[in-house]
N, C-alpha and C positions, 0 to 999 in steps of 0.2 A: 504494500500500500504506500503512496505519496502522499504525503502531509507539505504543501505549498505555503512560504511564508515571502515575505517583504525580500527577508535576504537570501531565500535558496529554497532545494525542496530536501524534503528529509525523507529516506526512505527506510519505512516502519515495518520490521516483523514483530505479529502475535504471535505469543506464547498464553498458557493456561494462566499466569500468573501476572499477564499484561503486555505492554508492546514495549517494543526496544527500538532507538533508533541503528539502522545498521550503516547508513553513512549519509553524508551529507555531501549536496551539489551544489557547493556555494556560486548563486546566481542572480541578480538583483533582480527583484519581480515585484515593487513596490503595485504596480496595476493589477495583478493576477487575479481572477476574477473564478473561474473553472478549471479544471483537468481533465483527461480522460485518457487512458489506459490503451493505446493502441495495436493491439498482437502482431497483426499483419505483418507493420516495419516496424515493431518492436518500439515504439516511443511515445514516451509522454507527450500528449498534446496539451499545454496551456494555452488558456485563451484569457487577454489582457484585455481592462475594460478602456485599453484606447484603440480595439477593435488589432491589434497583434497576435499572432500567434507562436508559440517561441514551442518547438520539437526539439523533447530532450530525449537520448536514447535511454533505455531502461538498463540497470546494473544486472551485470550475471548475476545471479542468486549463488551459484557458486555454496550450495548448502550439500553439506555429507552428512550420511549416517549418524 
């Protein structure tokens, strides 16, 4: 999950005991307004309320056993 802030986006795994952030994409996005999760080409789509759209790629997960 992406958690979008002013200055980056942070990317959240839950766990049973709550969420952890697992790394942060420092990115200035003071306008962010929406996200949305795109599988096809793998990228976060924000969309900024001065009508920008800014595509982040999504982090390997990179998760073992």
């Amino acid at each position: 999950m992406a958690a979008v802030a002013p200055e980056g986006v942070h990317w959240l795994q839950f766990r049973p005991t709550g969420s952890i952030t697992r790394k942060t994409t420092a990115l200035p996005l003071p306008m962010a307004l929406a996200c949305v999760c795109h599988h096809p080409t793998g990228e976060l789509i924000i969309i900024c309320r001065d009508g920008r759209l800014v595509r982040l790629a999504l982090p390997e997960t990179g998760q073992a056993g």
